[in-house]
N, C-alpha and C positions, 0 to 999 in steps of 0.2 A: 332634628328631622322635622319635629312639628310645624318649628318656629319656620320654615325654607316653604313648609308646603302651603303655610297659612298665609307667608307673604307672597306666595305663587298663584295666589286662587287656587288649590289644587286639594282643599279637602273635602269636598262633598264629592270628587270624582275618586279620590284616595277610599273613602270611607267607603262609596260604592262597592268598588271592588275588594275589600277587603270584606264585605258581604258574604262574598262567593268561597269564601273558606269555611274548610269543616269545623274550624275550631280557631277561634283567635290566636292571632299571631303578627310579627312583624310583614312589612311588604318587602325586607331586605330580603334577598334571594344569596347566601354565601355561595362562596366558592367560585369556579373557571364559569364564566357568563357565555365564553364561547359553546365550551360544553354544554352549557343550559336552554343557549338555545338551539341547535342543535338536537337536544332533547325533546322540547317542546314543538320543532319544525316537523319530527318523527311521527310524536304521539299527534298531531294534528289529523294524524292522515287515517284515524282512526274514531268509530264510535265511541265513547267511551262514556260510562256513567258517573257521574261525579260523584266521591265520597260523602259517606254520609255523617252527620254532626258528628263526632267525639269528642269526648271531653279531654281536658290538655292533663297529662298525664306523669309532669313530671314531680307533683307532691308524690304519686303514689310509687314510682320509682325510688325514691328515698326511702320513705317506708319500708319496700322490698331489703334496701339494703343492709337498712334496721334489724331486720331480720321481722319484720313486723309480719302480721297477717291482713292481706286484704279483703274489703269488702266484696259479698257478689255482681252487685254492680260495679266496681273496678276492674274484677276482673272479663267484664263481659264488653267493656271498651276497649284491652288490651284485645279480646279477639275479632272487636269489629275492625280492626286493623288488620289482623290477620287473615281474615274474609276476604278485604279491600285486595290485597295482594294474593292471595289464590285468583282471586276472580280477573287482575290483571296477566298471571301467566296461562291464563285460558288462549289469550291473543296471539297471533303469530307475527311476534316482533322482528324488527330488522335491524342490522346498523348497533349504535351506542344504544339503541334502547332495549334489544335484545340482551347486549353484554349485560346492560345494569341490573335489569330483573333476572336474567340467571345467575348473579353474582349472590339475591336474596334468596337464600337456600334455610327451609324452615324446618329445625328442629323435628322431628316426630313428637316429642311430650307434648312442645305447644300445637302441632297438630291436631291432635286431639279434642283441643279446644270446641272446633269446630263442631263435633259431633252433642257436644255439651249442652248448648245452648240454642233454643228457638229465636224467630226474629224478634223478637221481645225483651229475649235477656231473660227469660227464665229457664230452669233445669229442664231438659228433656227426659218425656217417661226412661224408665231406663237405665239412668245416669248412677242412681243408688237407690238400693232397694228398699232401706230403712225412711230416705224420705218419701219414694210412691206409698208407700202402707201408709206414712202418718198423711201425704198428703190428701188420699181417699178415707182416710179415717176423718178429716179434717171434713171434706164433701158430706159423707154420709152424717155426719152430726150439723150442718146446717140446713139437710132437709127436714131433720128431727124436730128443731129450734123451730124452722116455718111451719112445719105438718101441726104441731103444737102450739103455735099461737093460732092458726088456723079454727083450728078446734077449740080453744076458747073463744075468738071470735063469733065462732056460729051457736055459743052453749048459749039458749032460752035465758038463762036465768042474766045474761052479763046485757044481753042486748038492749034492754031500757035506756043502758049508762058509754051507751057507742056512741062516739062522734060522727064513724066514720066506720068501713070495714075492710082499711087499707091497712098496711104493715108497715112503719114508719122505720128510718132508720135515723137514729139520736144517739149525737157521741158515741157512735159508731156501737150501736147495740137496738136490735129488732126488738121496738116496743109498740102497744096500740093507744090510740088517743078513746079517750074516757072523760064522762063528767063528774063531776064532784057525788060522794057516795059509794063509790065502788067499791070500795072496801067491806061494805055486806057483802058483798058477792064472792070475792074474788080478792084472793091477799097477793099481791104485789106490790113492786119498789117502785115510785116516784123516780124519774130518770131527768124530766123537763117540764115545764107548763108554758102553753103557747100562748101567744098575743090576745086570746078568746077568756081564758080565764082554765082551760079542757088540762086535762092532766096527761101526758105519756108516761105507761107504764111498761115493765115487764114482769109478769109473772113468777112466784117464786119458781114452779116447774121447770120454766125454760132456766133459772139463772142456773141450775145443777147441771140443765147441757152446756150453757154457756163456760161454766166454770168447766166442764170435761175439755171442751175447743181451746180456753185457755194453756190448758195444759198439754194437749195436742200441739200445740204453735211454740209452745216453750222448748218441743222435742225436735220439734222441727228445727227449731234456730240452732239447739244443741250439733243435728247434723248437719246443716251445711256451715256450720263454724268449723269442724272437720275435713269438711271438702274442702273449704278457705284456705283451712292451715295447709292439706296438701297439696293446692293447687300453689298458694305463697312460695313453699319450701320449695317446688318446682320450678317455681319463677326464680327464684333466688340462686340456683343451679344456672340457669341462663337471662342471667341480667345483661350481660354486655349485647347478647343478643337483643333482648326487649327493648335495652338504650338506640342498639343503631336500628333497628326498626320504627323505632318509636320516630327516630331523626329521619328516615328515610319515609316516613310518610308523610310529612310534612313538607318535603322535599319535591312526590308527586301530589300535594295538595296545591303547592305551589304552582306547578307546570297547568292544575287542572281549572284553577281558577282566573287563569290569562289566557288561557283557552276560551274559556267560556264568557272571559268581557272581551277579548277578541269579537270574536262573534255574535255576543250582544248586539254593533253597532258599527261592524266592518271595518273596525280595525285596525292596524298594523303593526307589528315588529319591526325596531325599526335598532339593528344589533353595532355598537358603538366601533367605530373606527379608532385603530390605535394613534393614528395621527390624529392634531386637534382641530383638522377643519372644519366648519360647519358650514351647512346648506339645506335647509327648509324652501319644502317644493309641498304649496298647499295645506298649510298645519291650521288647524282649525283650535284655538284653548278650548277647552274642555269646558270651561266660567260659561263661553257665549254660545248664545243659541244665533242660528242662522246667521252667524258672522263669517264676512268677510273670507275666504282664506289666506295667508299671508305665505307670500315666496320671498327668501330673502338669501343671499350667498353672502358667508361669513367666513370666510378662508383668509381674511385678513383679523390682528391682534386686536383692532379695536374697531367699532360701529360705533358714529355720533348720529342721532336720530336727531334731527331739528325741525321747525316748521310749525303748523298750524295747532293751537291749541285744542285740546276736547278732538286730535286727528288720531286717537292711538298709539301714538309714540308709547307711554307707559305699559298698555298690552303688546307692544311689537317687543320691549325687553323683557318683559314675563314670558312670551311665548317662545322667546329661543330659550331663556333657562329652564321652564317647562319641558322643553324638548328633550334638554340635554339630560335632565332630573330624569325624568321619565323614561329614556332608554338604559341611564346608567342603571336603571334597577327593573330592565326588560319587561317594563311595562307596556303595553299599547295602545295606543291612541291615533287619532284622525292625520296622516299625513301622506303622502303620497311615496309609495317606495324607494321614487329617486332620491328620496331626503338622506342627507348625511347628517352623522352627527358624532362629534368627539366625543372623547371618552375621558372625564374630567374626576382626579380626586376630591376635589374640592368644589361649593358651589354655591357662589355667595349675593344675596340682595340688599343692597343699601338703599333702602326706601321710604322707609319710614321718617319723620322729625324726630330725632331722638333728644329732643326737650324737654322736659318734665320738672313738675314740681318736687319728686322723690330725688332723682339723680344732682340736681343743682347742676344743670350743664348748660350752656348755649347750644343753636341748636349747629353752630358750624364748627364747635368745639367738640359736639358729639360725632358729626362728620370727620373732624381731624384724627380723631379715636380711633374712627372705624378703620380709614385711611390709612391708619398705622400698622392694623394687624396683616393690611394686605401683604406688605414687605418680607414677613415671616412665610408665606404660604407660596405654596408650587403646586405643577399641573392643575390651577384654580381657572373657574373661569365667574367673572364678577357682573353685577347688572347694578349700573349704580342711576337712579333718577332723580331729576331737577339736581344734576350736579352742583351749580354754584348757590344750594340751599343755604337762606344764611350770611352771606355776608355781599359784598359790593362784585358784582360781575366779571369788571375789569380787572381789580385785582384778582379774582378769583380765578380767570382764566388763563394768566402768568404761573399763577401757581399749580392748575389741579395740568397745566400743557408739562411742567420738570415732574413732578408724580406721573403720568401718562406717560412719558418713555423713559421712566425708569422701572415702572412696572413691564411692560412691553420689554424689557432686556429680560427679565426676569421669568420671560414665557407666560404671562396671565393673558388672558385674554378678560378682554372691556365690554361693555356695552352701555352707552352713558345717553340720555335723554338733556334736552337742553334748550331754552326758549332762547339761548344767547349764542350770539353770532360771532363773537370775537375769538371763542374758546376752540370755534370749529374751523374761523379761517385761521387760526395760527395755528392747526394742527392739519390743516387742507393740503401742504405740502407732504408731510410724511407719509410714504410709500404702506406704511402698517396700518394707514387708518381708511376705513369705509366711511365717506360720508351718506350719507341717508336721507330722504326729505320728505316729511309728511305732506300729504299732498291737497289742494282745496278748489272747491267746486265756486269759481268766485261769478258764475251767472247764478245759482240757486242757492247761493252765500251759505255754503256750510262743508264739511270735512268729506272728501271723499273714500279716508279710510285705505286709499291706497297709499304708495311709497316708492322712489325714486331712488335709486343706487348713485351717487356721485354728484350731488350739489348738497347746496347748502337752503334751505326753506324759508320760509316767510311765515311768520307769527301770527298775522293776521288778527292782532288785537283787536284793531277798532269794528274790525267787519262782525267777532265772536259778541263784541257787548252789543254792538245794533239787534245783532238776531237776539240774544237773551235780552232786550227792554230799556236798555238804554239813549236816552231821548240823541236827536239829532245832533240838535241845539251842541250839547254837550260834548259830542262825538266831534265835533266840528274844531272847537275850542280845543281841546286835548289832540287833536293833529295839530294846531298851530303851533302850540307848545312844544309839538316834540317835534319842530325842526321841517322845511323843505329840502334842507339836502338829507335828513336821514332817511327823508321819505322817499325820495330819487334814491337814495342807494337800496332802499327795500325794491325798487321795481326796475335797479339791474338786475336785483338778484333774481326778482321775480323772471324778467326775459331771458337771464340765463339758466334757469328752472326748463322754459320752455325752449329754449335752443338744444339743452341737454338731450328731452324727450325727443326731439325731432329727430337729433344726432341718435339718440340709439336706433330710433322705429328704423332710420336709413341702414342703421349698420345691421338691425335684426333683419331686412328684405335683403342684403346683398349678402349675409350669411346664406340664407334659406336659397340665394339663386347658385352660392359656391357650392355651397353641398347637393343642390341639383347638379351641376355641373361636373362634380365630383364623380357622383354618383352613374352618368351617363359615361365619361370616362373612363368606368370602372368596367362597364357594360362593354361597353367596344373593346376592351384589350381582352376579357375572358373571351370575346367572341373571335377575338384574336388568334388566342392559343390554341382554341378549341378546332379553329382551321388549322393551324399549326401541324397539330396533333394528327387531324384529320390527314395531311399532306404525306405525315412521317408513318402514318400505319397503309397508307394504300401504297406507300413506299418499299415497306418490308413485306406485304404480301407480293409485290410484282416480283424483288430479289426470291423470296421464298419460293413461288413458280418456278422461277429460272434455276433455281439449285436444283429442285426436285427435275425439273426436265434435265439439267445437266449431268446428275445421277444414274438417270434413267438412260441418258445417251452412251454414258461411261460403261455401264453393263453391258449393253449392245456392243460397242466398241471391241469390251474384252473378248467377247462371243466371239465374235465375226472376224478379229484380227483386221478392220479396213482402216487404212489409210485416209482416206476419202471421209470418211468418219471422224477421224482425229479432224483433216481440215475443215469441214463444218463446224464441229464443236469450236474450235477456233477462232470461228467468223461470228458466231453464236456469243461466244464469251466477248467477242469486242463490239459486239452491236447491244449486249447486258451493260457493260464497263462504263457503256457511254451513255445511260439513261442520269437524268441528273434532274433533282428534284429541288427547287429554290425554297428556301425558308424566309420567308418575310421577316424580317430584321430590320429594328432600330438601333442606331450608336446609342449606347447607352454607358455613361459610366460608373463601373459596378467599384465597389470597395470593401474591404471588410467587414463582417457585420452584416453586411444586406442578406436579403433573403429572395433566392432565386429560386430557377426551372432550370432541369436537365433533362431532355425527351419527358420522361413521364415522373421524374422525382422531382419531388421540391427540398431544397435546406436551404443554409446555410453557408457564407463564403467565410472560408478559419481563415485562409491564407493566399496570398496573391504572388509568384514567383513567375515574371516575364507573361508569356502568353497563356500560360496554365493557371487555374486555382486548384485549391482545394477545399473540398462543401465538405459539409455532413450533413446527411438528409435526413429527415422527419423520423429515419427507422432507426435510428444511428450510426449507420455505415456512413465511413470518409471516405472520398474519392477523390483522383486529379483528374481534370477532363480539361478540355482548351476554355479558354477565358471567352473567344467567339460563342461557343453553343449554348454559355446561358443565356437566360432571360430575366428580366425582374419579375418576382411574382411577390403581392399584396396581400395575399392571400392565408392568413395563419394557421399552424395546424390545433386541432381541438386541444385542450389541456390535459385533460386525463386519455383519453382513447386513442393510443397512436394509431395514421391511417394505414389501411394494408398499400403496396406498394402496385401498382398494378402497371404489368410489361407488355408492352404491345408487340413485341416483336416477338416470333413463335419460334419456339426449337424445333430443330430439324428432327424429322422422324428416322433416318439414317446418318451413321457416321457421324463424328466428334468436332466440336470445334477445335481449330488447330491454329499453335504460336509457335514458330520458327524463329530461335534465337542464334545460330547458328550464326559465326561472324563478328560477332557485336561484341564491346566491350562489356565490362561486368555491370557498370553504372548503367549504360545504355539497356543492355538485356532487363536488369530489374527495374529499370522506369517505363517497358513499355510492358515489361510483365503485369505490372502494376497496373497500368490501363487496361490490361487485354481482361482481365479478370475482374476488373470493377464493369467494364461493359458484359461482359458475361454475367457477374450476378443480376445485374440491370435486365438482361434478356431473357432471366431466369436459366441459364443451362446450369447443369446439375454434375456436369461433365466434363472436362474439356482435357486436350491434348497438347504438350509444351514440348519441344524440340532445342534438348540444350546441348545435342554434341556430348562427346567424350573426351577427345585433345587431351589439354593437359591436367584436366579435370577442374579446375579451377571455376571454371563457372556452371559444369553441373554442382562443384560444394557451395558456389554464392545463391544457387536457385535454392537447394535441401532448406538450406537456412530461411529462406525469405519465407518457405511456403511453410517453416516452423514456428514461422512469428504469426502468420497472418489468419487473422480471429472467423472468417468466414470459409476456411478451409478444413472438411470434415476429415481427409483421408487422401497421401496420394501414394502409388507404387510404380515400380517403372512399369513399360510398354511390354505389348505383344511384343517377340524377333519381328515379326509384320511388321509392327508400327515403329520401330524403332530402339527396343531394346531398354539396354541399358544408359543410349544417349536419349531416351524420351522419358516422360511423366503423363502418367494420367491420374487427374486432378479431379476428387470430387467435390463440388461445393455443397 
């Protein structure tokens, strides 16, 4: 782990953070990463205090198991843990974070704890009665000690032989500084002599109280070696608990510490995709101040980064394995949230010369080595620079082009830097590889630090020695040398550098004009439907009128017994019959799979049989309706929140909707059964009435059965004698 982060640039940002923990430890985070962040996403949304130092606690867990006795201060870090976690069930969690802190359920003995001990770590009054007495006995004998040198201080007779008439404290014992002589006066012990030649002493008087305090702190130690032992043997009753606690704090040290470099310096989480694509959008390394930010899409198996030297190529393959290092262990760091990034077991840098005087190796021999273990290794992703270190170019790039897609079968993903041209056009046609091209400012002769997806770059040698001091003269000579056609083929490449750029800027403005286009597209068909809609609800209130007039004239009717009344109603119903309302309609053709409109529901088309389909819409209900009345709709529904279903068409406030099957064959009756009630639940009625005849019973038994299958029918029983007996049904939905 060191050696990946030290060849990463990545430990002075590693050791940063590693700061922000209470107690040394690793930055690996075990366990489900999903769950962890997740957990950290939760605890985000909270104030929280960050744990305070403890010390790492698992010598004294073994001890416990020893059966040993611990110290007081041992045990006063097992309860600042136990603090840390009371003080987090204070919060009102939600979600997995809720579950996990109610899952840490604390003993009552170690409860206790709490009561025990001050923010200090010492016994609170209280605790035991044997150490409050000793430890006031303990107070009242050091005021004795000071009232008592005090008083020889001030005695006439000592004063001549005073240095001073302070109370010194020496090897931890309250003596006064004296000059030579004092011993007429005043019999005491020599404790020190200071840089002056003066003597510290202490009195014999005081050493009789001293020697009492002595022994006062002997008794002391005596009782809380007691309290030890019972608090130990307490411990030892629930050790498996102290272990997972012990583990589980270190677990919220974790979340608390990536929290707080989060927010250091704005951050991001940036939580590993199980595919191994990658796509850095804005990643800034963590090494450079006010650098560049780098967007790169890496969704193919290999990246050749070529082009200008001293352009970054070597930081552009640190900062994807950077990326990848650093999320695989939900770290965060500067990159823009669109960034993806796989999720790699493995994660290797070949960058170094591995030359040396110790090893006796070449240094493309030490390359060969490395080369070799990659063959062993899966879901890896590798950052190898100045590939052809070492040996001759050409051949070098025959060879590392059969290693590149033999690894590439093998699922590695690549990232290779490279001053040479040949390695990257003999691999320019395979479909797995990114080429890349560092990019150069050749009016103000130097790297621009940016980078080009899909050519092949330019070296720019002679330009890099002129800027670093290399005389003309000589710059001049060493182009003649190396050739006028190789130098014409540097400045195809160079034109097809700049043709590339041109080609995308054209292809980035005619995207940006399709998705306007799109966009506007989108706009008119919703404004579409929304007339649509608009058409089919002023539709259903006109019907809805005329039922309720028709009702209303039906009652009359019955009243009055007129004739004259049946023929208006009549004329009434066939000047209704004839209103006809047009739906603006495209041919469109629909197929499986798509996703349409029906009046006011959206799904799903399962199945397509002649002029009908069959949807299932957003609630889950399947329906057949005609193939004519859908529409295409683009439109998705939310993922978690199914939407509510909303009908425009209103239920009558009298009388039942009614199906008259009477006549009809058994197939024929349950196929438009079948519709009559998917448009009824559509209208929302809650009710409806179905006319199957009696005959030879045969199709009121095919009706009992259908409406015994069918998942949105709450309850049906036959009819009033009114409404038809034992040849009708009413159907509640």
């Amino acid at each position: 782990m060191k050696d990946i982060i030290k060849k990463l640039d990545l430990t002075e940002y590693i050791e940063s953070f590693q700061e922000l923990f209470s107690r040394k430890k690793s930055i690996i985070l075990e366990g489900d990463i999903n769950l962890h962040f997740k957990l950290i996403e939760e605890l985000s949304k909270f104030d929280i205090n960050a744990p305070k130092e403890v010390a790492n606690l698992d010598n004294s867990l073994v001890y416990i198991q020893k059966q040993g006795i611990l110290k007081l201060d041992d045990i006063y870090e097992f309860t600042k843990i136990i603090r840390y976690f009371l003080y987090l069930k204070r919060f009102n969690f939600e979600g997995k974070l809720k579950e996990w802190i109610d899952k840490i359920i604390i003993p009552s003995d170690i409860l206790k704890l709490d009561d025990y001990f001050d923010s200090k770590g010492n016994l609170k009054e209280g605790v035991d009665e044997d150490y409050d007495n000793i430890q006031n006995a303990i107070y009242k004998n050091k005021d004795l000690i000071r009232q008592s040198l005090y008083k020889v201080i001030n005695s006439s007779k000592l004063r001549p032989y005073l240095v001073d008439s302070q109370v010194h404290l020496v090897n931890d014992q309250e003596a006064i500084l004296v000059r030579g002589g004092f011993n007429h006066v005043v019999k005491a012990t020599v404790v020190h002599r200071s840089n002056s030649g003066f003597f510290y002493v202490v009195p014999h008087n005081i050493s009789e109280l001293k020697q009492r305090r002595s022994d006062l702190i002997n008794k002391q130690e005596e009782v809380l070696l007691k309290f030890c032992k019972q608090i130990s043997s307490m411990f030892e009753k629930h050790l498996m608990f102290l272990k997972f606690i012990n583990k589980e704090f270190d677990r919220v040290d974790h979340y608390q510490a990536r929290l707080f470099f989060a927010k250091a310096n704005d951050r991001n989480f940036l939580l590993p995709s199980r595919n191994n694509s990658c796509k850095l959008v804005e990643f800034r390394h963590p090494a450079l101040h006010g650098a560049k930010p780098i967007t790169i899409d890496f969704t193919k198996s290999v990246i050749m980064i070529t082009g200008v030297n001293a352009g970054g190529k070597t930081m552009m393959l640190k900062s994807i394995l950077s990326a990848v290092l650093l999320s695989k262990y939900l770290l965060p760091y500067n990159a823009h949230k669109s960034s993806q990034i796989g999720s790699f077991k493995n994660i290797l840098a070949v960058l170094d010369d591995p030359q040396s005087v110790k090893n006796d190796i070449s240094t493309f021999a030490g390359r060969m080595v490395e080369f070799s273990t990659l063959f062993s290794k899966k879901n890896a992703i590798v950052g190898v620079d100045e590939i052809e270190l070492g040996t001759d170019s050409d051949e070098a790039a025959s060879l590392f082009k059969v290693i590149i897609e033999e690894l590439i079968k093998k699922d590695i993903k690549i990232i290779i830097t490279t001053h040479h041209k040949r390695l990257a056009a003999l691999l320019a046609s395979n479909s797995d590889v990114e080429l890349v091209a560092a990019l150069y400012d050749e009016k103000n002769q130097r790297p621009t630090y940016e980078f080009l997806q899909g050519t092949i770059g330019k070296s720019y040698a002679f330009e890099t020695a002129s800027r670093y001091g290399i005389p003309h003269n000589i710059i001049k000579l060493a182009k003649k040398v190396y050739g006028e056609d190789k130098d014409k083929l540097n400045e195809l490449i160079e034109r097809s550098s700049e043709l590339e750029r041109e080609y995308k800027q054209k292809i980035q403005k005619l995207d940006k004009e399709l998705e306007d286009t799109q966009r506007i597209k989108k706009s008119l068909k919703e404004q579409k439907e929304n007339l649509d809609e608009l058409v089919y609800s002023e539709k259903s209130k006109l019907h809805k009128e005329y039922k309720d007039a028709r009702e209303e004239a039906k009652k009359a009717i019955k009243a009055k017994i007129s004739k004259e009344g049946h023929r208006h109603l009549n004329v009434a119903h066939t000047k209704a019959s004839s209103i006809k309302t047009q739906k603006i309609t495209e041919i469109e053709e629909l197929k499986v799979g798509d996703r349409v409109k029906y009046r006011t529901s959206k799904g799903v088309i399962v199945s397509i049989k002649g002029k009908q389909a069959f949807i299932e819409n957003d609630s889950g209900m399947k329906m057949k309706v005609p193939l004519k009345d859908l529409s295409r709709s683009g439109n998705m529904p939310k993922p978690t929140i199914k939407p509510k279903t909303t009908v425009t068409v209103s239920k009558p406030e009298t009388g039942h909707v009614k199906l008259d099957l009477h006549g009809q064959r058994v197939d024929e009756a349950l196929e438009n059964l079948d519709k009559f009630l998917s448009d009824a639940l559509i209208a929302g009625f809650d009710e409806v009435l179905v006319y199957h005849g009696i005959g030879t019973g045969k199709l009121a038994a095919a009706t009992k059965k259908y409406l015994d299958k069918h998942p949105k029918i709450r309850s049906y029983e036959d009819a009033h004698p009114s409404s038809g007996g034992f040849g009708a049904k009413v159907i509640k939905l």
